[in-house]
C-alpha positions in Angstrom: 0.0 0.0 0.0 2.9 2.3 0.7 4.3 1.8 -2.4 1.4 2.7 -4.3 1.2 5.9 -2.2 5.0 6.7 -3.6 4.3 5.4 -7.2 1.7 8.3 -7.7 4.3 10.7 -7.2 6.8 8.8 -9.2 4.8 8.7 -12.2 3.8 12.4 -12.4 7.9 13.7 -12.1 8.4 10.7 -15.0 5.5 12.4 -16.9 6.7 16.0 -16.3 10.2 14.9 -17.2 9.1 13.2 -20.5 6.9 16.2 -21.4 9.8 18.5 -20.6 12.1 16.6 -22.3 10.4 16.8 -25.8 9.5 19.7 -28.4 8.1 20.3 -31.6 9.0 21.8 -34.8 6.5 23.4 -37.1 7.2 23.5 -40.3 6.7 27.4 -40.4 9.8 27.6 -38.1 13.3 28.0 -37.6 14.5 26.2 -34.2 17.8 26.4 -32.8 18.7 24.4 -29.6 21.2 25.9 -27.0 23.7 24.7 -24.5 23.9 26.7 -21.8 23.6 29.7 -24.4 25.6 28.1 -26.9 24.0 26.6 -30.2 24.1 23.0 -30.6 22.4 22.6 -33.6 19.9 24.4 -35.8 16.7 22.2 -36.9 14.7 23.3 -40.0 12.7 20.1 -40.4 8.9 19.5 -38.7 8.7 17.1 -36.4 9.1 15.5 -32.7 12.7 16.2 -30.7 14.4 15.5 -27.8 16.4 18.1 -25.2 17.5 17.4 -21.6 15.8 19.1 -19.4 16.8 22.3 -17.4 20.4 21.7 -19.8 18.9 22.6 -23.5 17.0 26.0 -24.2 15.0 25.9 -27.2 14.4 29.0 -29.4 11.9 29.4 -31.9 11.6 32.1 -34.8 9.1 32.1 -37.6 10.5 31.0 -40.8 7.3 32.7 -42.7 8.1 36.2 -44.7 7.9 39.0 -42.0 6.5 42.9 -42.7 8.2 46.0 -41.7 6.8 49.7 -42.0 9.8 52.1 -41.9 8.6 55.3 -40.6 8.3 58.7 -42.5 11.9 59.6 -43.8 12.7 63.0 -45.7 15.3 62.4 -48.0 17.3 65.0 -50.6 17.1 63.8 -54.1 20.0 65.8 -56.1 17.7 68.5 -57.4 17.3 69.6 -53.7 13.9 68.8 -53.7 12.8 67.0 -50.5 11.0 64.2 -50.4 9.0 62.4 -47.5 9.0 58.6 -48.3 7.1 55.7 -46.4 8.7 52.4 -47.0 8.0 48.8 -46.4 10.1 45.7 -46.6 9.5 42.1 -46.9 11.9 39.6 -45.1 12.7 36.2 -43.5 15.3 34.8 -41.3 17.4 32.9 -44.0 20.4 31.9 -41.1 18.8 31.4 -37.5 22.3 31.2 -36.3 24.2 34.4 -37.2 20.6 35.9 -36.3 20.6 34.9 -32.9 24.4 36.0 -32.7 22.9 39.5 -34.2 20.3 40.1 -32.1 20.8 37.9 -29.2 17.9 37.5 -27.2 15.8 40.5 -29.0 14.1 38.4 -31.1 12.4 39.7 -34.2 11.4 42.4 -32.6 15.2 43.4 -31.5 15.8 43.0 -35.6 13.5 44.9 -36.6 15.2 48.4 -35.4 18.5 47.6 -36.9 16.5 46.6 -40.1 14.9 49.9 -40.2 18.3 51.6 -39.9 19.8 49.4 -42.7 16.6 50.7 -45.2 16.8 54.0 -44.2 20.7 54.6 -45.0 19.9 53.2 -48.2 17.0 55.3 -49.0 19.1 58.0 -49.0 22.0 56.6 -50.4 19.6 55.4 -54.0 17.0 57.8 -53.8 19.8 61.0 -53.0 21.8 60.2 -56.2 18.5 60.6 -58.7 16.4 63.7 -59.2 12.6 63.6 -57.4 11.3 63.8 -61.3 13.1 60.0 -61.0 11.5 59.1 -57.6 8.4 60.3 -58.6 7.7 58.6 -62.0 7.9 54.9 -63.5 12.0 54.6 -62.9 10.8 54.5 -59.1 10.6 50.5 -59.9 14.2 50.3 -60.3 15.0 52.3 -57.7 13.4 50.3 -55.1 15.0 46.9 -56.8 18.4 49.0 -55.9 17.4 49.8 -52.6 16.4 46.1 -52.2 19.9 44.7 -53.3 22.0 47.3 -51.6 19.8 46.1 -48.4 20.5 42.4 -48.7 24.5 43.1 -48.5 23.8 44.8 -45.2 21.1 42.9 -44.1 23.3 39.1 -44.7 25.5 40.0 -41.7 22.1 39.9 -39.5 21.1 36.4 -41.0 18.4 38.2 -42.5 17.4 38.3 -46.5 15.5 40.9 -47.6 12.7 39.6 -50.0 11.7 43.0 -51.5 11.5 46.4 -50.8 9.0 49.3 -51.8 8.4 52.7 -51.3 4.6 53.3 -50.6 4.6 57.4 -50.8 6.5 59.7 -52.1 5.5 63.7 -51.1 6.5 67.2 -51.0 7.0 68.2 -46.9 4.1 70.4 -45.7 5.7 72.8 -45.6 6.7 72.9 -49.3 3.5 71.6 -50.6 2.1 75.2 -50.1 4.8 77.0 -51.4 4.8 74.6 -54.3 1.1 74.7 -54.9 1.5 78.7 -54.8 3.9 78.6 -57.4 1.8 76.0 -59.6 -1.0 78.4 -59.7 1.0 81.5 -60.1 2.1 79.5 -63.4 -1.5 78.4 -64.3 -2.9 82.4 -63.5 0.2 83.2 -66.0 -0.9 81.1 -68.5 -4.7 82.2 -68.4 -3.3 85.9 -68.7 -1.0 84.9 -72.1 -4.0 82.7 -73.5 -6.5 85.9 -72.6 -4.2 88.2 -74.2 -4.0 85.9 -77.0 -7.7 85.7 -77.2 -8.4 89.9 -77.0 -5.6 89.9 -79.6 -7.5 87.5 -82.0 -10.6 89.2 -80.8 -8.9 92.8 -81.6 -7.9 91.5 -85.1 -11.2 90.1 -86.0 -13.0 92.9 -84.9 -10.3 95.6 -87.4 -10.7 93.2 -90.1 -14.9 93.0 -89.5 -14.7 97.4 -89.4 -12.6 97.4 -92.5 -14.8 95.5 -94.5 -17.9 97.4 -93.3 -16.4 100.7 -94.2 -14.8 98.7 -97.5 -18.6 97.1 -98.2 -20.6 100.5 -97.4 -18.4 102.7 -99.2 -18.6 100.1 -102.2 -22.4 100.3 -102.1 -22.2 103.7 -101.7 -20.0 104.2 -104.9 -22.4 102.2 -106.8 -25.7 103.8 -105.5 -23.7 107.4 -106.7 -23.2 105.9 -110.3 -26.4 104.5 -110.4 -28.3 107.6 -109.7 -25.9 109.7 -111.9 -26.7 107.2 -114.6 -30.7 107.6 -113.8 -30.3 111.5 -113.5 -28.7 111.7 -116.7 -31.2 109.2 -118.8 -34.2 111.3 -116.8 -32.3 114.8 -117.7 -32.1 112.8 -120.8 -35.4 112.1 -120.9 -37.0 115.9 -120.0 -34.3 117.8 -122.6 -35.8 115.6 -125.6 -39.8 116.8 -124.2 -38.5 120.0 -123.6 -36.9 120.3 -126.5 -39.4 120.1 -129.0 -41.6 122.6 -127.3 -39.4 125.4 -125.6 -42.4 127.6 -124.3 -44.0 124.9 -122.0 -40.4 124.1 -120.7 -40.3 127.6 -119.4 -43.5 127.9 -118.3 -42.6 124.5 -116.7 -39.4 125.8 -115.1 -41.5 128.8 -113.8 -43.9 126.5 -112.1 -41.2 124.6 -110.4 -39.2 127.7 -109.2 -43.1 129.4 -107.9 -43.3 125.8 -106.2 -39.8 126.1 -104.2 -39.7 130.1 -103.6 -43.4 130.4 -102.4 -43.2 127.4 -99.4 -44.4 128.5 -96.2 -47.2 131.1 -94.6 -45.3 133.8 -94.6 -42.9 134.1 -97.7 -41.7 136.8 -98.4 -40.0 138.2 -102.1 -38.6 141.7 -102.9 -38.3 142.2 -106.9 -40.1 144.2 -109.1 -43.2 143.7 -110.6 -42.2 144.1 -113.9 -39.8 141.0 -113.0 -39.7 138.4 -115.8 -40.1 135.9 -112.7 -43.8 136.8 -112.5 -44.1 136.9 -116.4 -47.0 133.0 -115.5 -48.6 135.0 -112.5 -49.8 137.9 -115.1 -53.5 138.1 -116.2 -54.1 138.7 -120.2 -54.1 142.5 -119.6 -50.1 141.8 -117.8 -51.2 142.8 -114.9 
């Protein structure tokens, strides 16, 4: 009976030592297994191991492609221009050995500062030996493939690859964006001017050439209105010297009638000529008076 009470015990530290005594590997991880801080060995395939207890420390790290935001950098492209650029990265532990020798016990998260740094130097490096017309239009795919490479050199020596790198925004400061929008619309507001100036030009032109044939037009018609009533005074003068001319008495008398007509207008006209005027020679009676 008393051994039974001690075989309870027994079994439990057996179990506890077993369960302590074996670990897992996931096939989305890297494992190393220490030595009193040293590493042993590094184990890259799934499956069941063995460690001696309270001897073997076992480390785990994700073997899965990892994300990384860089924070908002202002770099100088060579135009002087600055830029503000977001960046991201995409990378894995490729050597779970040098990385733990990197970053000792910091983890990924202990990497992830010194991976940041690594970016950011060559952010400036790439994108401070192009102009911001470079960063800012389709040559920005190359530029973040040499950013990417440049980053693997530096990023080998923490066990780390770099998968890819790219830059998610690319701005003006705020600061400058004002100044620079200022100076956009001072060019648009110039460009209205010149095209309204253009345009009252054209209109100006238009408007000259429009007068000048009105005058050109008018004075034409004119011209031709003159000639044509010259031509119908003449064939009418024409006209009354052959009916006047074969009687000569009833063209005077006509002429007299005509001149009574425009002399005598009015209530109150006036003439001062002597009777015996031949003016009045129609207004005379048969007796001449």
């Amino acid at each position: 009976m008393k051994r039974l009470q001690f075989l309870g015990p027994i079994l439990a530290v057996i179990l506890i030592v077993l369960a302590s005594s074996v670990y897992v590997v996931d096939e989305r991880q890297k494992v190393l297994r220490l030595w009193f801080g040293e590493v042993t060995a590094e184990i890259t395939d799934p499956g069941l191991y063995f460690k001696i207890p309270l001897f073997h420390e076992i480390i785990k790290y994700d073997d899965r492609i990892l994300a990384m935001d860089t924070q908002p950098l202002e770099v100088t492209p060579l135009d002087d221009r600055r830029l503000v650029v977001d960046a991201f990265a995409r990378w894995r532990i490729a050597d779970a050995k040098t990385f733990r020798r990197a970053v000792g016990v910091g983890g990924v998260d202990g990497a992830r500062p010194r991976l940041e740094r690594i970016l950011n130097a060559e952010l400036r490096e790439v994108l401070g030996s192009v102009t911001s017309g470079a960063v800012l239009s389709a040559d920005r795919v190359s530029l973040m493939n040499r950013i990417r490479d440049q980053s693997r050199d530096e990023a080998n020596s923490l066990g780390v690859e770099i998968v890819d790198v790219r830059i998610k925004r690319a701005d003006l400061p705020t600061q400058n964006l004002e100044a620079t929008f200022e100076r956009m619309r001072a060019e648009r507001e110039r460009e209205a001017a010149d095209e309204i100036a253009r345009g009252n030009e054209a209109a100006q032109r238009v408007r000259a050439q429009a007068d000048r044939t009105v005058v050109e037009t008018v004075s034409e018609a004119q011209k031709n209105s003159d000639i044509i009533r010259g031509e119908a005074d003449a064939a009418r003068n024409a006209i009354f010297a052959g009916a006047f001319g074969r009687d000569a008495e009833f063209f005077t008398f006509y002429r007299s009638l005509a001149a009574y007509e425009k002399s005598l207008k009015g209530r109150n006209s006036t003439m001062v000529m002597s009777p015996n005027s031949e003016f009045f020679d129609y207004l005379k009676n048969d007796a001449g008076k």
